[in-house]
mmCIF file of the N, C-alpha and C atoms, coordinates in Angstrom:
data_MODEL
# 
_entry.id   MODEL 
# 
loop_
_atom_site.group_PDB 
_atom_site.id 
_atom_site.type_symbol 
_atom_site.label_atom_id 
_atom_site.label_alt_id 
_atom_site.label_comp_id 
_atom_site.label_asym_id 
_atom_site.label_entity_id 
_atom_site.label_seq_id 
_atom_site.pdbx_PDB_ins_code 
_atom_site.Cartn_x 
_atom_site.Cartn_y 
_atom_site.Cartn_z 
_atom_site.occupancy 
_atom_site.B_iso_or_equiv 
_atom_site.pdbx_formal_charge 
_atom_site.auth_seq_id 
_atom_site.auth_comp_id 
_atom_site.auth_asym_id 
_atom_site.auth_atom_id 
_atom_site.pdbx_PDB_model_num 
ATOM 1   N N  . UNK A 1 1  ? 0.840   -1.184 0.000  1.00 0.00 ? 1  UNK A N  1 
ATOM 2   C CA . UNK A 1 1  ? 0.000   0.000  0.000  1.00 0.00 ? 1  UNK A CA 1 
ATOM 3   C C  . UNK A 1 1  ? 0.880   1.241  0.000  1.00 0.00 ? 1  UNK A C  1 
ATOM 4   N N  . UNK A 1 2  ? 0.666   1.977  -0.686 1.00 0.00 ? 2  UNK A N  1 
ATOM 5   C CA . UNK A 1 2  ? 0.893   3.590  -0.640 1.00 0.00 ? 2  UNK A CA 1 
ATOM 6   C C  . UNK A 1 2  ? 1.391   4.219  0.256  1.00 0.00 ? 2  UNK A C  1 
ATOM 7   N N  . UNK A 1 3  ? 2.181   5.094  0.239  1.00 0.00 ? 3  UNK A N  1 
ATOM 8   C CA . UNK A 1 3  ? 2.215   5.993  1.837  1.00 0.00 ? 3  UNK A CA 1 
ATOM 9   C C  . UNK A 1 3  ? 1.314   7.204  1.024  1.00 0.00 ? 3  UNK A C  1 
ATOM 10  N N  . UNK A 1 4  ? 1.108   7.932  0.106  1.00 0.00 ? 4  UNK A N  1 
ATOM 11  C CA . UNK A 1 4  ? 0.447   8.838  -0.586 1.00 0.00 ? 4  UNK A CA 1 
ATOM 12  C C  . UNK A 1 4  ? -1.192  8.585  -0.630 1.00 0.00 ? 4  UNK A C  1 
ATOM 13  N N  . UNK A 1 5  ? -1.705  9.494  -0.394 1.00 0.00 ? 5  UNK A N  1 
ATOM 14  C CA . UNK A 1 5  ? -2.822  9.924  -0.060 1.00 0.00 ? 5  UNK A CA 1 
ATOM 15  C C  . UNK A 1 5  ? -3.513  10.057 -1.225 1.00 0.00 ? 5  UNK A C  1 
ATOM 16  N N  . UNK A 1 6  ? -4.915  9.135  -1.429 1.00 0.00 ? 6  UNK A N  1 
ATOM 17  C CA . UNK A 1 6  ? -5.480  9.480  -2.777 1.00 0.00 ? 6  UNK A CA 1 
ATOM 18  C C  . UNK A 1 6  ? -6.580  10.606 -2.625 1.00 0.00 ? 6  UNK A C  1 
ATOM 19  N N  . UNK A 1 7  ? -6.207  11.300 -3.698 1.00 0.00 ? 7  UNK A N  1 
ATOM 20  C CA . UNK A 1 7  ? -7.557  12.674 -3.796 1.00 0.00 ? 7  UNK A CA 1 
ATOM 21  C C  . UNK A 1 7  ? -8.257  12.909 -4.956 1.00 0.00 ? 7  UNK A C  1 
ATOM 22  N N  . UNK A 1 8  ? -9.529  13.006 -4.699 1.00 0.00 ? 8  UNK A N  1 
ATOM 23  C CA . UNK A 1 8  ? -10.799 13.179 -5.425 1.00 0.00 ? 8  UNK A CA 1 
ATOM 24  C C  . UNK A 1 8  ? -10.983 14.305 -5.199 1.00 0.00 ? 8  UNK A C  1 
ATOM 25  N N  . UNK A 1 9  ? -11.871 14.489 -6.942 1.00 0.00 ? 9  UNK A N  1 
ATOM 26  C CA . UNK A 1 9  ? -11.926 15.425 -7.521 1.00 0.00 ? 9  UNK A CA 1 
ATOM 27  C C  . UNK A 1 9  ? -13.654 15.897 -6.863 1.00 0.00 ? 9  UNK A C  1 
ATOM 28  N N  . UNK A 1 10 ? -14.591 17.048 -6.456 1.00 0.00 ? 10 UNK A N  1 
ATOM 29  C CA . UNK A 1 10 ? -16.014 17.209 -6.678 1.00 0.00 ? 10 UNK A CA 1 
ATOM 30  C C  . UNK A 1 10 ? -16.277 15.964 -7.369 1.00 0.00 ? 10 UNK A C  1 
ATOM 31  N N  . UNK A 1 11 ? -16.542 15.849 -8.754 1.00 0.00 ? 11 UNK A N  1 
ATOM 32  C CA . UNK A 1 11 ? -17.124 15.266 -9.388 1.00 0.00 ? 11 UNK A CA 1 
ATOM 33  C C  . UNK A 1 11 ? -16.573 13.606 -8.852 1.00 0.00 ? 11 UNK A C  1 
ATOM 34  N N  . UNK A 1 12 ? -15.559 13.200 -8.378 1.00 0.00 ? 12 UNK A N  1 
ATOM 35  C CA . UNK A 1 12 ? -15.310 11.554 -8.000 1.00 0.00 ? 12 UNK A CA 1 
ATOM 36  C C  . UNK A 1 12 ? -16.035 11.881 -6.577 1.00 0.00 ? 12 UNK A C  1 
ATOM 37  N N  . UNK A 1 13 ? -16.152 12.605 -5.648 1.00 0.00 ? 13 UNK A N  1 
ATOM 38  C CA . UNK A 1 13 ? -16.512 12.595 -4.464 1.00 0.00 ? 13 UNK A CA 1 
ATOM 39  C C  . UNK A 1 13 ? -18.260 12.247 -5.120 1.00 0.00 ? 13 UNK A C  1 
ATOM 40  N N  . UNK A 1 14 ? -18.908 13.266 -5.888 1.00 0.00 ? 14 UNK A N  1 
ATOM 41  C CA . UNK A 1 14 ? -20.269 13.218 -6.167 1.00 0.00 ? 14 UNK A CA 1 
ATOM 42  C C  . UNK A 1 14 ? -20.804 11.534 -6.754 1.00 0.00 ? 14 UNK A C  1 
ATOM 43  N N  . UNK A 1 15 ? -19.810 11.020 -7.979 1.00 0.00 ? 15 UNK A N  1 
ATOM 44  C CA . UNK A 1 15 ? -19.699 9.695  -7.845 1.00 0.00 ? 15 UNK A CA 1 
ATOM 45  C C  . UNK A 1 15 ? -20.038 8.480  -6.621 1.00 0.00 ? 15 UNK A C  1 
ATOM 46  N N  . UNK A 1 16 ? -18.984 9.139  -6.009 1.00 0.00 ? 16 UNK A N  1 
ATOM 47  C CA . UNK A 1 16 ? -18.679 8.258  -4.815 1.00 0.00 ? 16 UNK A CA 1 
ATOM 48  C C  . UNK A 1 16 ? -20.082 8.195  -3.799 1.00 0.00 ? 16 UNK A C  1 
ATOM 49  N N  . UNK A 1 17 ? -20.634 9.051  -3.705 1.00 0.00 ? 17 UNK A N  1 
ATOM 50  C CA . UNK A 1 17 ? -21.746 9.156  -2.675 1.00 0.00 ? 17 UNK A CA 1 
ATOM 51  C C  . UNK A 1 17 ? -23.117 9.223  -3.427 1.00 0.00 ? 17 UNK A C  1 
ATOM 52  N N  . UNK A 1 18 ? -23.195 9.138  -4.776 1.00 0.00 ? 18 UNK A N  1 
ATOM 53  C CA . UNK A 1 18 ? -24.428 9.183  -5.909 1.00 0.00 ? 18 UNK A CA 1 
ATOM 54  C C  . UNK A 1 18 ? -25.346 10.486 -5.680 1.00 0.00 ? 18 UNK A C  1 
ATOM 55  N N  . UNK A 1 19 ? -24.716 11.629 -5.876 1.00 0.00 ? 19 UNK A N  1 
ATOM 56  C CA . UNK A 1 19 ? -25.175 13.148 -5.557 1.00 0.00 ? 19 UNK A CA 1 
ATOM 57  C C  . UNK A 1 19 ? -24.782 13.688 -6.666 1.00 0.00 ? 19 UNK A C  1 
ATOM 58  N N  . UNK A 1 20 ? -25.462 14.785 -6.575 1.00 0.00 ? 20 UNK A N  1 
ATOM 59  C CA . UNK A 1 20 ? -24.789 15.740 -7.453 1.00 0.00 ? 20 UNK A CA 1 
ATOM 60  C C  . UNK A 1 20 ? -23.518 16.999 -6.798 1.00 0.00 ? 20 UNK A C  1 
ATOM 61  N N  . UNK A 1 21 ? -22.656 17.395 -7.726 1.00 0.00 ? 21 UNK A N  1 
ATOM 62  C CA . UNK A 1 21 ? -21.573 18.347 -7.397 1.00 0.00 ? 21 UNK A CA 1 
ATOM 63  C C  . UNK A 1 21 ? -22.038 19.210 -6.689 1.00 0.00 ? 21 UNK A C  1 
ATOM 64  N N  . UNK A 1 22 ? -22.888 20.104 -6.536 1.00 0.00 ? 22 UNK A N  1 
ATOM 65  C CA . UNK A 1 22 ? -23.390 20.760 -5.734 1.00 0.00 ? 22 UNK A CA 1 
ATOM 66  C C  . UNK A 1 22 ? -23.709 20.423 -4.241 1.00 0.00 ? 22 UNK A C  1 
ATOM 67  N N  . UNK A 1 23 ? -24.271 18.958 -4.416 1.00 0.00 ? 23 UNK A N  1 
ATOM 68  C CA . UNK A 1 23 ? -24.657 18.652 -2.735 1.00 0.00 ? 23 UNK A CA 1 
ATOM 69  C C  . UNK A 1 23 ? -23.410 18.282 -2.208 1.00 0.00 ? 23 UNK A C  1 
ATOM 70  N N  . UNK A 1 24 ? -22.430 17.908 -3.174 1.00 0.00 ? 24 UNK A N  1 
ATOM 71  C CA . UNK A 1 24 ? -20.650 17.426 -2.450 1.00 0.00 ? 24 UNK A CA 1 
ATOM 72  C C  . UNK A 1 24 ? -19.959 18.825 -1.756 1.00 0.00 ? 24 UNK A C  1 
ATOM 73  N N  . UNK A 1 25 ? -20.372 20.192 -2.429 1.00 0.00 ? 25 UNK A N  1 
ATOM 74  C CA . UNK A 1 25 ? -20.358 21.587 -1.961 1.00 0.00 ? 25 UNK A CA 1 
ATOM 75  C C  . UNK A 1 25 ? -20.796 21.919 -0.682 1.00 0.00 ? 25 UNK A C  1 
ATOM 76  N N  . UNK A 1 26 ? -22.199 21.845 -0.897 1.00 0.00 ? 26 UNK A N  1 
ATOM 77  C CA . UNK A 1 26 ? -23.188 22.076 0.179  1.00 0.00 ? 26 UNK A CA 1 
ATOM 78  C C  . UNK A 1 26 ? -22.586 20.712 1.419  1.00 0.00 ? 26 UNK A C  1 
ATOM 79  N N  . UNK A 1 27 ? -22.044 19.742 1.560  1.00 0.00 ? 27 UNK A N  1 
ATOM 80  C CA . UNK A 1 27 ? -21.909 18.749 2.478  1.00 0.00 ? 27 UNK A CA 1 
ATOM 81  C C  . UNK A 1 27 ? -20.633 19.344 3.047  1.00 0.00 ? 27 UNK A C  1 
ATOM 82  N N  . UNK A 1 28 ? -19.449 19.774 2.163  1.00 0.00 ? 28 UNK A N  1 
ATOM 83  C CA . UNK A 1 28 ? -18.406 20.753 2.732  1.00 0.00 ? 28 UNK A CA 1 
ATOM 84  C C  . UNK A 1 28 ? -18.575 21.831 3.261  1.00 0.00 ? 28 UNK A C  1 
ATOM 85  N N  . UNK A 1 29 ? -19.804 22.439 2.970  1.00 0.00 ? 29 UNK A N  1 
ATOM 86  C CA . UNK A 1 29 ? -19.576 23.983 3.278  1.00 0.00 ? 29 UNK A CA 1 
ATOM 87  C C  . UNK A 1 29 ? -20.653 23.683 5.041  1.00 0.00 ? 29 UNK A C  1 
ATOM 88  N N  . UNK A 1 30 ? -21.845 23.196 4.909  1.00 0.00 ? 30 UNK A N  1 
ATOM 89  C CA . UNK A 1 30 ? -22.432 23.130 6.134  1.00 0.00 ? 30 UNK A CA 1 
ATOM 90  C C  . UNK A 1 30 ? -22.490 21.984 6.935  1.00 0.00 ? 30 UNK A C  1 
ATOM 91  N N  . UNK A 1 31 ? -21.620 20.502 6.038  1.00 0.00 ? 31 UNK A N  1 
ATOM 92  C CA . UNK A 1 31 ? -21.808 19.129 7.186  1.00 0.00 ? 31 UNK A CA 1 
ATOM 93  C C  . UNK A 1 31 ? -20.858 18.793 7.397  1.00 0.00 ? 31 UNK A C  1 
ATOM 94  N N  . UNK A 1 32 ? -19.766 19.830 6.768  1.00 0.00 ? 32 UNK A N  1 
ATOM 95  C CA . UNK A 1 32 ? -18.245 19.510 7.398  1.00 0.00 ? 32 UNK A CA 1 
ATOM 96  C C  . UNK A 1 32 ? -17.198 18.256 6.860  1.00 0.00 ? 32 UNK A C  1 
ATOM 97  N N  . UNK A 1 33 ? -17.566 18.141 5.517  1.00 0.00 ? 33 UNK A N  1 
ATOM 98  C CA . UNK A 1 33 ? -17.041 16.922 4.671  1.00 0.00 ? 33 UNK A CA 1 
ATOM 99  C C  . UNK A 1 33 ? -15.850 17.758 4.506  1.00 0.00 ? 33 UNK A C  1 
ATOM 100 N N  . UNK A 1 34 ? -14.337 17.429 4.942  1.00 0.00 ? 34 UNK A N  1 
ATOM 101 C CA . UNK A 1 34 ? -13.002 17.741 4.593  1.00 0.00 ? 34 UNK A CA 1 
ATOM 102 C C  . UNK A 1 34 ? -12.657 17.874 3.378  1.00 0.00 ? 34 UNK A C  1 
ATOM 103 N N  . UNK A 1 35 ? -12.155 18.841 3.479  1.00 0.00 ? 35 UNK A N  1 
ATOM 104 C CA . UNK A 1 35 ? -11.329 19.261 1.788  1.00 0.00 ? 35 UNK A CA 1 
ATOM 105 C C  . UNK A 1 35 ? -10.287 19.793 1.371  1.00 0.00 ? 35 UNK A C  1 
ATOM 106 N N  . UNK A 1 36 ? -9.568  20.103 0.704  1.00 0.00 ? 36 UNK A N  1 
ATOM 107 C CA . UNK A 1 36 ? -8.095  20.750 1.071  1.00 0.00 ? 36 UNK A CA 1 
ATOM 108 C C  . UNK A 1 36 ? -9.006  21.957 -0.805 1.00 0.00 ? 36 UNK A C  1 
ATOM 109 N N  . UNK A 1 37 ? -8.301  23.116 -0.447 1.00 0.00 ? 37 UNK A N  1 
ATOM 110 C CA . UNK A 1 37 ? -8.723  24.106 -1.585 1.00 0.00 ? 37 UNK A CA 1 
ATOM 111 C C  . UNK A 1 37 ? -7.679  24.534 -2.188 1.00 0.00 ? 37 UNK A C  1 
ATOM 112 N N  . UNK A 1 38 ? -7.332  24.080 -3.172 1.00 0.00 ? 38 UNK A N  1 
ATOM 113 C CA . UNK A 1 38 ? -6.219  24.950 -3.852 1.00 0.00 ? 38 UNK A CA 1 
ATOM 114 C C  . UNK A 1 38 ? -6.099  25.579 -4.989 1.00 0.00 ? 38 UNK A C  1 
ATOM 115 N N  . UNK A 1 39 ? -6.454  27.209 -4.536 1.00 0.00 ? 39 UNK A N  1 
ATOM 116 C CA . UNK A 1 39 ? -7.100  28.133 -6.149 1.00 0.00 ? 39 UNK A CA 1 
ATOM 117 C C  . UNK A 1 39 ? -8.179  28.215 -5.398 1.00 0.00 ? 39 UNK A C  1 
ATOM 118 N N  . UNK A 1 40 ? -8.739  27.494 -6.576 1.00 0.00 ? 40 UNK A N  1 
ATOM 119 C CA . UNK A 1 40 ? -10.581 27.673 -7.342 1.00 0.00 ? 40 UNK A CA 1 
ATOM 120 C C  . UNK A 1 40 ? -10.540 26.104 -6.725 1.00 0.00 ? 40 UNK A C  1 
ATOM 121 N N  . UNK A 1 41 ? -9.685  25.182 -6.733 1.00 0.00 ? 41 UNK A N  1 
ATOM 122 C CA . UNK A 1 41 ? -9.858  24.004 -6.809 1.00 0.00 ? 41 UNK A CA 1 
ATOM 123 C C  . UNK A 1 41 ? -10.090 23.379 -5.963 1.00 0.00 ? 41 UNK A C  1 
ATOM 124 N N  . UNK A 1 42 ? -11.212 22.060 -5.501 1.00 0.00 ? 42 UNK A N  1 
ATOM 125 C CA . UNK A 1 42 ? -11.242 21.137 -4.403 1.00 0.00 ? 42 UNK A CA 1 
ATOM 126 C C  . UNK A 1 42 ? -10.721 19.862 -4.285 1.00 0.00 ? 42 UNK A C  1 
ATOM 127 N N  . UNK A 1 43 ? -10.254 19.556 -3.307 1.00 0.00 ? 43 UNK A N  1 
ATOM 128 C CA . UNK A 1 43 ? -9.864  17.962 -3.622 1.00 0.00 ? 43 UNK A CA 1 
ATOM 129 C C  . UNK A 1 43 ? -10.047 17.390 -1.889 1.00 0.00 ? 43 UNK A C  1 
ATOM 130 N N  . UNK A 1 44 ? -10.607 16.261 -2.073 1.00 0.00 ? 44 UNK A N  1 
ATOM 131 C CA . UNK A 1 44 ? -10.566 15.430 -0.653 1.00 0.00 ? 44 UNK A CA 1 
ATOM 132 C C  . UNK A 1 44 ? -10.315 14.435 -0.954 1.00 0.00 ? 44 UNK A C  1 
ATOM 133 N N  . UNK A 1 45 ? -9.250  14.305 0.443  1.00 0.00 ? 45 UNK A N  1 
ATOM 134 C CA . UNK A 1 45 ? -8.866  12.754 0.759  1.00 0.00 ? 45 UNK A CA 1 
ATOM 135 C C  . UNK A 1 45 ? -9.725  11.843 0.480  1.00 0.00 ? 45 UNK A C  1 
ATOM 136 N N  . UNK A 1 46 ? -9.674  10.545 0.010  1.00 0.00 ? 46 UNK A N  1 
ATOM 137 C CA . UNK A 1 46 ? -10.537 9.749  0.112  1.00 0.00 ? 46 UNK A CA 1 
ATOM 138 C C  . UNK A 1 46 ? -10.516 9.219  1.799  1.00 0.00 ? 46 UNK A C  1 
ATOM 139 N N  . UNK A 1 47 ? -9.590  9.107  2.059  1.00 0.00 ? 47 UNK A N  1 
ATOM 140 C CA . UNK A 1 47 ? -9.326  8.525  3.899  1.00 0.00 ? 47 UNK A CA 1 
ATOM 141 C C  . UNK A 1 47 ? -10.620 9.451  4.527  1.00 0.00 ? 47 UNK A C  1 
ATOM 142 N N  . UNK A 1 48 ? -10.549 11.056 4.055  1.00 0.00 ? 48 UNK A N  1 
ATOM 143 C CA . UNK A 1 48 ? -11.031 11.415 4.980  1.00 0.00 ? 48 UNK A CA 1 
ATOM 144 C C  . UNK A 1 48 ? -12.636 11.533 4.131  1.00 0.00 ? 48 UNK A C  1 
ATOM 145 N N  . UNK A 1 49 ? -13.257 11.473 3.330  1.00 0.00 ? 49 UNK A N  1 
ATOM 146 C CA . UNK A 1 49 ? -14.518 11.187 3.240  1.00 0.00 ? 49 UNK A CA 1 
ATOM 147 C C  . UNK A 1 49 ? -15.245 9.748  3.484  1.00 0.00 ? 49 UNK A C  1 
ATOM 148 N N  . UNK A 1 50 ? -14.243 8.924  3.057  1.00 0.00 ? 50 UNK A N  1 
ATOM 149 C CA . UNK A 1 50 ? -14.273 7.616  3.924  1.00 0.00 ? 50 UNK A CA 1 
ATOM 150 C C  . UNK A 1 50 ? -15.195 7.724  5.699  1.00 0.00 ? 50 UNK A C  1 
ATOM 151 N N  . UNK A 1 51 ? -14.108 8.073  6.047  1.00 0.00 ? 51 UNK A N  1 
ATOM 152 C CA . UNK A 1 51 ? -14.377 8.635  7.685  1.00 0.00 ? 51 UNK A CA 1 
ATOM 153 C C  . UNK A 1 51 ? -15.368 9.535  7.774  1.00 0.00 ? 51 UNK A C  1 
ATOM 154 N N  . UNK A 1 52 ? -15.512 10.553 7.349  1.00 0.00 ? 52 UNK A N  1 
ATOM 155 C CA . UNK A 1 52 ? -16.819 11.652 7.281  1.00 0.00 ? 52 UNK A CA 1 
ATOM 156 C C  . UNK A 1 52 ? -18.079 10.802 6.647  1.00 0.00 ? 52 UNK A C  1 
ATOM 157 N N  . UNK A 1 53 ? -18.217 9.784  5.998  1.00 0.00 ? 53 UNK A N  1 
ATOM 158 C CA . UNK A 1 53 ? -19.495 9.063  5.524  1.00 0.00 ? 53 UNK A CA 1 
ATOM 159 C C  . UNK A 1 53 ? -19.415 7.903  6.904  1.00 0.00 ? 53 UNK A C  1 
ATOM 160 N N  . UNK A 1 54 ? -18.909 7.514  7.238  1.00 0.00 ? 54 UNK A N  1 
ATOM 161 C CA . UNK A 1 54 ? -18.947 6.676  8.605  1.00 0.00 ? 54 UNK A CA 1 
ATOM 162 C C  . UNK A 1 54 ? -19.613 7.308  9.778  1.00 0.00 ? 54 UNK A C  1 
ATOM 163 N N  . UNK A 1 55 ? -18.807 8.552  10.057 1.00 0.00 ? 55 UNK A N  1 
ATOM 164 C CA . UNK A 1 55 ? -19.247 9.592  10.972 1.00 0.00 ? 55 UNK A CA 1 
ATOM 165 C C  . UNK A 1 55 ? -21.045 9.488  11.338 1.00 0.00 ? 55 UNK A C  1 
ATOM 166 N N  . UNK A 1 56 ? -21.128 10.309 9.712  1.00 0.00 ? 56 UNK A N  1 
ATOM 167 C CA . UNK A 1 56 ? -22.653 10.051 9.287  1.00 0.00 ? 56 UNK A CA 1 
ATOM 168 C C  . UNK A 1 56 ? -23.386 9.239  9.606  1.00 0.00 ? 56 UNK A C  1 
ATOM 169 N N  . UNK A 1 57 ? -23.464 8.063  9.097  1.00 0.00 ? 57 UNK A N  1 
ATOM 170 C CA . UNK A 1 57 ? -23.679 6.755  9.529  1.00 0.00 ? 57 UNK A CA 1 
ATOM 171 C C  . UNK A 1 57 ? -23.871 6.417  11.045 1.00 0.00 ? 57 UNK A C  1 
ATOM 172 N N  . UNK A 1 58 ? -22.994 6.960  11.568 1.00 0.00 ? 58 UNK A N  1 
ATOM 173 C CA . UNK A 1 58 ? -23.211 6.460  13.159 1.00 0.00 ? 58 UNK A CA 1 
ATOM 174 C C  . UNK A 1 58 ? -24.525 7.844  13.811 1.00 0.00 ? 58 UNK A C  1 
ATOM 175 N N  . UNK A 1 59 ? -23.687 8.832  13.190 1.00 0.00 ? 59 UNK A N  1 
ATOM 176 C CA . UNK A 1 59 ? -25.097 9.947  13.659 1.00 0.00 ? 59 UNK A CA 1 
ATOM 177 C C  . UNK A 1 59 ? -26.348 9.931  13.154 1.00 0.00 ? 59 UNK A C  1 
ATOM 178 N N  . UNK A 1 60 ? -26.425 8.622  12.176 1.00 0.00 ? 60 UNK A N  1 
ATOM 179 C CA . UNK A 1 60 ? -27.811 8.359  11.970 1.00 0.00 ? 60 UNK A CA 1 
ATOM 180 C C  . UNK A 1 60 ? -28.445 9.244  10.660 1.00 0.00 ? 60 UNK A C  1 
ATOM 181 N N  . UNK A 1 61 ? -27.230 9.970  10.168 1.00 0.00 ? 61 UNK A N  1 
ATOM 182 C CA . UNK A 1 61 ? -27.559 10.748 9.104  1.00 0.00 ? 61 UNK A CA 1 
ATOM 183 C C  . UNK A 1 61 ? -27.175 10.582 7.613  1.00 0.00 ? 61 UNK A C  1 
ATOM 184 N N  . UNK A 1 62 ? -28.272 8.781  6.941  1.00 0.00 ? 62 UNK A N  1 
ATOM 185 C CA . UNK A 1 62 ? -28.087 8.356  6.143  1.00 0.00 ? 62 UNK A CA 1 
ATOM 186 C C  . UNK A 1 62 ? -27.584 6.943  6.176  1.00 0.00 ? 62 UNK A C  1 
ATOM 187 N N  . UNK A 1 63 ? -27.926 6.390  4.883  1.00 0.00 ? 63 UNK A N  1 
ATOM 188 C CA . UNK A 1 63 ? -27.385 5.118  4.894  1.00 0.00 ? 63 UNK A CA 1 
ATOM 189 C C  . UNK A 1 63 ? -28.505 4.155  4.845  1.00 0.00 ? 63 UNK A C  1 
ATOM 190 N N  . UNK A 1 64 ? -28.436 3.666  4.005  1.00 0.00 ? 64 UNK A N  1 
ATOM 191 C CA . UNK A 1 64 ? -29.610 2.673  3.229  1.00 0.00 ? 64 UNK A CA 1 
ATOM 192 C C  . UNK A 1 64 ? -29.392 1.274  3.367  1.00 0.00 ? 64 UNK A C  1 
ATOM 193 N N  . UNK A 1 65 ? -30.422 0.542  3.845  1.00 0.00 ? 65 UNK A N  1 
ATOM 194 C CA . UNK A 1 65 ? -30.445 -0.743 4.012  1.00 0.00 ? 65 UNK A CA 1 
ATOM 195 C C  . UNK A 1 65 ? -30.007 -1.930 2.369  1.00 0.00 ? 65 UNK A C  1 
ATOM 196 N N  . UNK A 1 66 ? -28.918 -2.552 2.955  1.00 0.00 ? 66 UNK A N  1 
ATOM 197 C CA . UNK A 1 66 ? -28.340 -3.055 1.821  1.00 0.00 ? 66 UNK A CA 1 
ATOM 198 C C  . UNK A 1 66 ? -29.289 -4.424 1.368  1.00 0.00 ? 66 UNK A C  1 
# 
């Protein structure tokens, strides 16, 4: 495994969680989904949206019966 940190783009995060780019915005800006900004540009860890959708999950906010 890696020591380097993989980062997603908006659009792989919106992927990743089946949203649109906007709600991957709106989840950073008011539910506190981690991001690093550089420019204009966003990128998050996958480690740490990983962990921030877990978070969720335990606070009961989301997550669909498989």
């Amino acid at each position: 495994m890696s020591d380097e940190a993989e980062y997603l783009t908006v659009a792989d995060v919106a992927k990743l969680l089946q949203v649109s780019k906007p709600t991957v915005m709106v989840a950073h800006r008011k539910q506190g989904l981690p991001a690093l900004r550089i420019g204009r540009v966003f990128r998050f860890a996958r480690v740490d949206v990983e962990a921030w959708i877990a978070k969720q999950k335990e606070a009961g906010h989301g997550g669909r019966a498989a």
